[in-house]
N, C-alpha and C positions, 0 to 999 in steps of 0.2 A: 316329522315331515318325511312320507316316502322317497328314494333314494330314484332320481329319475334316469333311467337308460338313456344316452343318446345316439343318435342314428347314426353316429362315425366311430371311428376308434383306430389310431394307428395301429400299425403288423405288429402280432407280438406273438414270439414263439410259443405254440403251446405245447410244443413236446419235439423238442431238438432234437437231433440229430447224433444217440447213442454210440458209444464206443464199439468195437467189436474184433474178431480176431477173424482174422479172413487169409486162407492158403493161395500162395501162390499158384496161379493157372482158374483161379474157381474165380465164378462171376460176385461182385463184389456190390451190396445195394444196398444204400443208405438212405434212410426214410424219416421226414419230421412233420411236424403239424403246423400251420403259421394259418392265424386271424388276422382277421381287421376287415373294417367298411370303410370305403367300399374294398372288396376284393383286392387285394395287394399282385403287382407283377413282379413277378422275380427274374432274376438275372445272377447268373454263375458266373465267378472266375475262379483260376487255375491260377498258379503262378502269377497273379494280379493283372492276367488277359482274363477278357471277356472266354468264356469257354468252346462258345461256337468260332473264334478264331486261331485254334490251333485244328488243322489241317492233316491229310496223309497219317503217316503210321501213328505220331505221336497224339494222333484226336480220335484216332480209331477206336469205335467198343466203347465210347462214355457217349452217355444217353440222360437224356434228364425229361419230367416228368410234375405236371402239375394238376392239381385237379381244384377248380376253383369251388367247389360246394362243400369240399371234404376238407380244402386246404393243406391237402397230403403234398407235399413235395419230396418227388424220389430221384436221387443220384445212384445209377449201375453202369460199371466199369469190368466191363469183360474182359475173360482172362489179364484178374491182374498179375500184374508181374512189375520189372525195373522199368521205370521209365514213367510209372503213375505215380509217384510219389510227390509229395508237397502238398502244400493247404489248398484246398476246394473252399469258396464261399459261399453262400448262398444269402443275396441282398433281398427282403422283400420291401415295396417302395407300395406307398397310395399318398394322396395329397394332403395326408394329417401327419408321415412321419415316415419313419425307416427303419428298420430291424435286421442285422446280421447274425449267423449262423455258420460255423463251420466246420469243416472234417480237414483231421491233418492225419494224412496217408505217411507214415515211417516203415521202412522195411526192418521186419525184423530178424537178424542175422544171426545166425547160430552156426559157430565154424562145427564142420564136422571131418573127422579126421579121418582117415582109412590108412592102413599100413597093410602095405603087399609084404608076404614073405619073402625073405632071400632068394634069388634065381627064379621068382613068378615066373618074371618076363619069358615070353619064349616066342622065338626067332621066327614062329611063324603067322603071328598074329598080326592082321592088319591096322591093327589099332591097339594102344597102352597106354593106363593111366599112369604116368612115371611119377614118383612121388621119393624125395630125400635120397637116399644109398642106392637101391632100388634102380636108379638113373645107370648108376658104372656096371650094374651086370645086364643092362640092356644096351648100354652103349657096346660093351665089352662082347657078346655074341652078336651085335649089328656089325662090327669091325670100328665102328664110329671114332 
């Protein structure tokens, strides 16, 4: 007995939402696939809000992106930086079912150290990175 198609099918990811390594300040854009009949509507959250209601700086530069033929859904976060961090969702819903999808944004931290020589500091500079010892021979020709 051939195997009969039917004319529905709830959302189902056909190609998630891959990992990636993305630099601070660079624009940041996440792309998956989602099926299903009829056409599924998607809806993002951030921090477990809806996405379009964070506001002002901290909603600034995230953008989101659907294309109902292609099924392409894109998430781009301009210059990332601190403050985008945490799980993005991405729900696709039609009336046979539901399908979740996510991106979890961690910054990745890498102390890096710098050591000024002895007596860098010099008394004419308007600005210094002060770092450990480094501090008493700048306080020390400031008078501080």
């Amino acid at each position: 007995m051939p195997e009969e198609k039917l004319p529905w099918s709830p959302p189902k990811w056909t190609q998630p939402f891959s990992s990636s390594r993305v630099q601070q300040g660079c624009e940041a854009v996440f792309q998956g696939v989602v099926a299903g009949c009829p056409h599924p509507t998607i809806k993002w959250t951030w921090r477990g809000k809806p996405l379009e209601e964070f506001t002002g700086k901290v909603g600034r530069g995230k953008s989101t992106k659907y294309d109902e033929e292609t099924g392409k859904v894109t998430l781009v976060i301009e210059d990332l930086g601190p403050g985008d961090e945490g799980q993005y969702e991405c729900r696709a819903d039609n009336p046979y079912g539901d399908s979740s999808c996510t991106i979890l944004i961690n910054p990745e931290v890498t102390k890096k150290t710098i050591v000024l020589p002895k007596g860098s500091c010099r008394p004419k500079l308007k600005a210094c990175h002060i770092d450990s010892d480094d501090y008493a021979d700048y306080a020390a020709l400031q008078g501080l």
